[in-house]
C-alpha positions as CSV (number, residue, x, y, z in Angstrom):
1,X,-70.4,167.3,75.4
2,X,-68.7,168.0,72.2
3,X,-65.5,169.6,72.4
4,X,-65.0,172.9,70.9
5,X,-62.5,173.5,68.1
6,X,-61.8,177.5,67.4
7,X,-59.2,179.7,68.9
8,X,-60.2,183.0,69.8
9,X,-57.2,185.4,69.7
10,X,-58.1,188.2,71.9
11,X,-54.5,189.1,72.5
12,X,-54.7,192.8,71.2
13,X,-58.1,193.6,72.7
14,X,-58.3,196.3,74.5
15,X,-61.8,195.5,76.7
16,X,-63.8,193.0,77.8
17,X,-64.1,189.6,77.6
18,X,-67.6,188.2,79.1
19,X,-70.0,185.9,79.3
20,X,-74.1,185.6,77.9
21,X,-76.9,183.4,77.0
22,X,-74.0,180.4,76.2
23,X,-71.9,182.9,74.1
24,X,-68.1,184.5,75.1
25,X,-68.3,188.3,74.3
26,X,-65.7,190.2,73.4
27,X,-66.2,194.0,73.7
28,X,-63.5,196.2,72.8
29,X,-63.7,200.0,73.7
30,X,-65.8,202.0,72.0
31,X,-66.7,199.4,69.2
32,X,-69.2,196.7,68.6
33,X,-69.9,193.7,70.5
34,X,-68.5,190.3,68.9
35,X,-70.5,186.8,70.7
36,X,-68.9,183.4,69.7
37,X,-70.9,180.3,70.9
38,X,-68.9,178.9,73.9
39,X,-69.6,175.6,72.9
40,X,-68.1,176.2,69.5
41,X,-64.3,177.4,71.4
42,X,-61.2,175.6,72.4
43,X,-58.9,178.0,73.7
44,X,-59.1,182.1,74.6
45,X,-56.1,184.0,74.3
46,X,-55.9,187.0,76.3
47,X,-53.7,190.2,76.8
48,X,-52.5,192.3,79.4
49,X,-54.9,195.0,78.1
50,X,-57.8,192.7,78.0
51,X,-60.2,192.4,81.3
52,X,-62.0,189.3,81.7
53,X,-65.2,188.9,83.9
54,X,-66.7,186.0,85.9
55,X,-69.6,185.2,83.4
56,X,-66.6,184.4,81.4
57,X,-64.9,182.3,83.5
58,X,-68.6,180.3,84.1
59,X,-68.8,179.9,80.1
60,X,-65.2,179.0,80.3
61,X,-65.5,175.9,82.7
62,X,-69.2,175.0,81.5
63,X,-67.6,174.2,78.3
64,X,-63.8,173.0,78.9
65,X,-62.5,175.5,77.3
66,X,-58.5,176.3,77.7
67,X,-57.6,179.9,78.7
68,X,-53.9,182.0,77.9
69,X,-53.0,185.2,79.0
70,X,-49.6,186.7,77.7
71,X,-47.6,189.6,78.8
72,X,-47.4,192.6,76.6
73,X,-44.7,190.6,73.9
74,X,-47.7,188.1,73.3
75,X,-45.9,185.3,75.5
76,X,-48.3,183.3,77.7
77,X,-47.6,183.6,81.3
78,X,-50.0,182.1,83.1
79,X,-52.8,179.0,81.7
80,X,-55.9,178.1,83.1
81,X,-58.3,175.4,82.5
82,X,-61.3,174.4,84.6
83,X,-60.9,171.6,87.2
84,X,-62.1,168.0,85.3
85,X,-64.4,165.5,86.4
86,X,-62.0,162.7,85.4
87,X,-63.2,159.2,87.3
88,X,-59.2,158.4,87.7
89,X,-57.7,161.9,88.1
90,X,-56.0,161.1,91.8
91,X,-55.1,157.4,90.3
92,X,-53.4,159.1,87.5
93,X,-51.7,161.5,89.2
94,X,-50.3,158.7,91.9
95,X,-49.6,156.6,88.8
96,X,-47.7,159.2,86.7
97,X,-45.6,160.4,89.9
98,X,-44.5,156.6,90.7
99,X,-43.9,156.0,86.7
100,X,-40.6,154.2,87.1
101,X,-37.6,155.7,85.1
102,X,-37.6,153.2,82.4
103,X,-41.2,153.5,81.2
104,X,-40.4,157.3,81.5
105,X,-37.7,156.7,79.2
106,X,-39.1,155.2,77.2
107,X,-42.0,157.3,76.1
108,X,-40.0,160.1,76.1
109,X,-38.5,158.2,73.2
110,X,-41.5,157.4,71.4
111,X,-41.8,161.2,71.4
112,X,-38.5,162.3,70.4
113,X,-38.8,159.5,67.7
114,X,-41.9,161.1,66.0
115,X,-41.2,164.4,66.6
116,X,-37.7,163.7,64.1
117,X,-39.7,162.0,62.0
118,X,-41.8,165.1,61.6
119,X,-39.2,167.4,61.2
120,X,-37.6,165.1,58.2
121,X,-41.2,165.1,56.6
122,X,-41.7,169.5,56.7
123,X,-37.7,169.4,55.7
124,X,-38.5,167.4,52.6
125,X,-39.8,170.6,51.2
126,X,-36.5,172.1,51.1
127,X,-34.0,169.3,51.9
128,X,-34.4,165.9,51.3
129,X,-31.1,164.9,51.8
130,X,-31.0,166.5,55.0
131,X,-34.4,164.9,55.6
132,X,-32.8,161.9,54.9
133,X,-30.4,162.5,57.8
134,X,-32.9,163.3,60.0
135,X,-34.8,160.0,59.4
136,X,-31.5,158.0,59.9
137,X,-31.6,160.1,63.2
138,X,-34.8,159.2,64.5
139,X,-33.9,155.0,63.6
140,X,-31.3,155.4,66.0
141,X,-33.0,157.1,68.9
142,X,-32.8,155.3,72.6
143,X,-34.9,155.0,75.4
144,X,-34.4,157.8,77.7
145,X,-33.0,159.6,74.1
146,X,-29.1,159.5,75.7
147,X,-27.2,160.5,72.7
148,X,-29.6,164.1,72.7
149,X,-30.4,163.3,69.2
150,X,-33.2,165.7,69.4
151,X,-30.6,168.2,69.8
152,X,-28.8,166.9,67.1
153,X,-31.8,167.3,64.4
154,X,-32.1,170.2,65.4
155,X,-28.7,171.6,64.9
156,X,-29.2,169.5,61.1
157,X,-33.1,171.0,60.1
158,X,-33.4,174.7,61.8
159,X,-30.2,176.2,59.5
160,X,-31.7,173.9,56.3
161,X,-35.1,174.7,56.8
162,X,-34.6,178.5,56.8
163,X,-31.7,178.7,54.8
164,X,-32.6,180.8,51.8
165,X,-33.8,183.6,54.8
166,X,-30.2,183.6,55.6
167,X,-28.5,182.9,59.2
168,X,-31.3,181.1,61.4
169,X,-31.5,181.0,64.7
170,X,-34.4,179.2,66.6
171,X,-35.1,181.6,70.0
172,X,-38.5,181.2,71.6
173,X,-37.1,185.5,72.5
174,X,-36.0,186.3,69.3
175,X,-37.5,189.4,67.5
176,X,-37.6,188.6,64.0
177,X,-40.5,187.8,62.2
178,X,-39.8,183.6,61.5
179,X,-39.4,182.6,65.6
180,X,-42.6,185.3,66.2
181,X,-44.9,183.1,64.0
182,X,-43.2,179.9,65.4
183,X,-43.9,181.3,69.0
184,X,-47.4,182.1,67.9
185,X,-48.4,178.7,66.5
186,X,-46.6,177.2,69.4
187,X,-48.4,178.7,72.0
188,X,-52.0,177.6,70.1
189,X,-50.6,174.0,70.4
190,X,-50.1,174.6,74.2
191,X,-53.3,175.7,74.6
192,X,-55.0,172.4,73.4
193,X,-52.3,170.4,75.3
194,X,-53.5,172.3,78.6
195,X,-56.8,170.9,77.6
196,X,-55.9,167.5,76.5
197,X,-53.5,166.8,79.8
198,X,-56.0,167.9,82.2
199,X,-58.9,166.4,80.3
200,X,-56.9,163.0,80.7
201,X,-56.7,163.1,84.3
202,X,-52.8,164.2,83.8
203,X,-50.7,166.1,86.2
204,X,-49.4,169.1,83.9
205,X,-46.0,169.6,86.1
206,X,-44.8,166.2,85.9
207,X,-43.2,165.8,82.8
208,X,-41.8,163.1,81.1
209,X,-38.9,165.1,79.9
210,X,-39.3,168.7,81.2
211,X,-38.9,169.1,84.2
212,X,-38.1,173.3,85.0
213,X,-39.3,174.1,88.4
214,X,-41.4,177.3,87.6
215,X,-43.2,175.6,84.4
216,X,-46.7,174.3,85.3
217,X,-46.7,173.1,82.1
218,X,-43.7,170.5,81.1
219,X,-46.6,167.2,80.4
220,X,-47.9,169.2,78.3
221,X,-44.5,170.4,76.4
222,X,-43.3,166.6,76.7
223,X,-46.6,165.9,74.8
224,X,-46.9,168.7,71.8
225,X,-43.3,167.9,70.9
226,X,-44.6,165.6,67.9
227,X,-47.2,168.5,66.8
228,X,-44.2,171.5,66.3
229,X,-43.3,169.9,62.7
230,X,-46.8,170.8,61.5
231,X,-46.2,174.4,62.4
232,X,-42.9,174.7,61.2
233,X,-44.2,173.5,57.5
234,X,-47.1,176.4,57.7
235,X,-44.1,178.9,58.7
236,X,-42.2,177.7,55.9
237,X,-45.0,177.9,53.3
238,X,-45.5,181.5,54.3
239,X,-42.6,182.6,53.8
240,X,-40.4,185.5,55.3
241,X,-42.9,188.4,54.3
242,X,-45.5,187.1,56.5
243,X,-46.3,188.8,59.7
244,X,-48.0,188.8,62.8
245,X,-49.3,192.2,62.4
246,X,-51.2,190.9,59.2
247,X,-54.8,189.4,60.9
248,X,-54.9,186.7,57.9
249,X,-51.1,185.2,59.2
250,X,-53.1,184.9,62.1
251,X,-55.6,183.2,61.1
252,X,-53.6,180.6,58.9
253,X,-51.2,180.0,62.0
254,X,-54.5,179.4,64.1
255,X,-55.3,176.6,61.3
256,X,-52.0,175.3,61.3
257,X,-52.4,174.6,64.6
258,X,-55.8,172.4,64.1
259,X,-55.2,170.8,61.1
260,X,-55.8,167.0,59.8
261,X,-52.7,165.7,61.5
262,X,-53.4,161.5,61.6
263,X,-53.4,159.1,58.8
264,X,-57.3,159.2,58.8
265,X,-57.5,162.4,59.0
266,X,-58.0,163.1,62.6
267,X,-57.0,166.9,63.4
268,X,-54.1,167.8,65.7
269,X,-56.6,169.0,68.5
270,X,-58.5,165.6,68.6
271,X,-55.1,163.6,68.1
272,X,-53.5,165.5,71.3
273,X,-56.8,164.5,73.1
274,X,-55.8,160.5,71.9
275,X,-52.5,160.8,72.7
276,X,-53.4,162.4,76.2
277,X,-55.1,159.4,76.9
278,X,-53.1,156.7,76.0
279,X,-50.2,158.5,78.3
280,X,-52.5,157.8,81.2
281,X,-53.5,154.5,80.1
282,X,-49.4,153.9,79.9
283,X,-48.7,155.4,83.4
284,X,-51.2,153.6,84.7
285,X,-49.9,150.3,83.7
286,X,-52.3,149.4,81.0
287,X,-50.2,150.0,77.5
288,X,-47.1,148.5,77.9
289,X,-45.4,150.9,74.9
290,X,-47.1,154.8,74.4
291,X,-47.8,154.8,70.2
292,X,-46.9,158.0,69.2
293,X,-48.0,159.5,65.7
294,X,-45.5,161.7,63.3
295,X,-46.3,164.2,61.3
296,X,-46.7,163.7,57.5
297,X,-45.1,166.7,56.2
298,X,-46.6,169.2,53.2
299,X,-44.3,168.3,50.7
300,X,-45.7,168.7,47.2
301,X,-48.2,171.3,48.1
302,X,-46.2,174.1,49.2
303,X,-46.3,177.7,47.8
304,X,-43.7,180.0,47.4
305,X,-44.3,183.1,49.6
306,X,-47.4,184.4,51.7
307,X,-49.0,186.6,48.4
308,X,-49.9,183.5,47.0
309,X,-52.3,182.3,50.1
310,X,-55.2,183.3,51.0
311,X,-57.2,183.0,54.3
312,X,-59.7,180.1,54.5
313,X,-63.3,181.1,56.0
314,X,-64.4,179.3,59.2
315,X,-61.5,178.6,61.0
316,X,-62.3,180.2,64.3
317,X,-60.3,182.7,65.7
318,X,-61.2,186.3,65.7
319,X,-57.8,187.6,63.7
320,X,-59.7,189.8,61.8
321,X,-60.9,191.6,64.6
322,X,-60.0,195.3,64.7
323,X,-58.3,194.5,67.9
């Protein structure tokens, strides 16, 4: 089956999400009816206003589609993805549980390493010689990553990639508009690593990295780590006008969060999927190193501020909704 690719945001609907004749409905109250093809969707974000009904949930795990529902700030609190017919799921998840510390280790540095990398490539925009530091950085990262240098970056690129907005703070809770979109395009990326993790067989709870005891979720946080970069560059080209509460931010965060990613053009949806299933080729023994792709950064095609963009057509999500 083909995999889906759009994102419907159904985050502000106040209704009822449902299921027909191979399409996801979404009825709001007391407005028309929108039907997506379900084979057509990768992830469904949901409110706490928004009811959803079991034809939906049929349509949901018919078509391996990922499902969030957030509390009433828009932060996801619960994901769920239909159980997988992977031939080597238990294997896998025996495999990834017995992964001995220095393999561990060491694809946590292949991650770590990219995700710099990434980071250096979105702060050339703004910063080159701070991307420069950055790449330095990411030459010098160990197995296991012992020195924290992903702390380090980030203490170099959050204050230099924001700088012109004045003080910057990155806080997944903070209220202003710059860590809202970050959060936003963030929690699209989790959605397709839900899917790719349990796709590949994966156990999402034991991370590489992460490791908190109430987060069903760390694989796939160990694994989008590379991915953030891409978002951060679409948060910087938009600039501090842009807001949530504008449906075409929306939809440009949504394709920020599938765009060609890979040196051949593969998008970040369908390179999460590769990576996915390399990891569980690695814990399984069968890679000896986990090859893990950086981002490529926007520099030379940037634009100033959000006025100057305007929404492509077809990306998928239903931002401009009246929900």
């Amino acid at each position: 089956m083909a995999r889906g690719w759009r994102v419907l945001d159904a985050i502000s609907l106040e209704g009822v999400v449902g299921g027909t004749r191979g399409r996801i409905t979404l009825s709001p109250v007391n407005e028309p009816v929108t039907a997506v093809p379900a084979e057509e969707i990768a992830l469904l974000m949901i409110g706490n206003q928004t009811s959803i009904d079991a034809s939906a949930m049929h349509y949901l795990a018919k078509h391996d589609i990922a499902l969030l529902a957030t509390d009433w700030r828009g932060v996801p609190i619960v994901g769920l993805y239909p159980w997988g017919d992977h031939g080597r799921v238990a294997a896998r998840h025996i495999a990834q549980a017995e992964l001995s510390r220095p393999r561990r280790k060491n694809a946590w540095m292949q991650l770590v390493k990219a995700k710099i990398v990434g980071q250096a490539a979105t702060l050339d925009a703004v910063d080159p010689i701070g991307a420069d530091r950055l790449r330095q950085l990411a030459a010098n990262v160990r197995s296991g990553d012992p020195a924290n240098s992903e702390g380090i970056a980030a203490r170099i690129y959050w204050p230099r990639l924001f700088g012109t907005y004045g003080t910057f703070l990155r806080d997944q809770d903070g209220g202003d508009e710059v860590n809202a979109l970050l959060n936003y395009g963030y929690m699209v990326l989790r959605g397709y690593g839900i899917r790719a993790a349990l796709s590949a067989g994966l156990s999402p709870p034991l991370g590489l990295f992460h490791h908190g005891r109430a987060n069903y979720f760390n694989l796939v946080d160990d694994l989008i780590e590379p991915f953030r970069p891409a978002i951060d560059a679409e948060v910087l080209r938009l600039g501090p006008s842009a807001s949530l509460e504008r449906a075409e931010v929306k939809h440009l965060m949504v394709a920020a969060a599938s765009q060609p990613f890979s040196s051949d053009g593969y998008r970040i949806p369908a390179v999460l999927d590769d990576l996915a299933q390399r990891l569980g080729r690695y814990v399984e023994g069968e890679l000896d190193r986990l090859a893990v792709e950086a981002w490529g950064g926007t520099a030379g095609r940037m634009e100033p501020s959000f006025e100057k963009t305007t929404p492509p057509g077809g990306l998928g999500d239903l931002g401009d909704m009246p929900w």
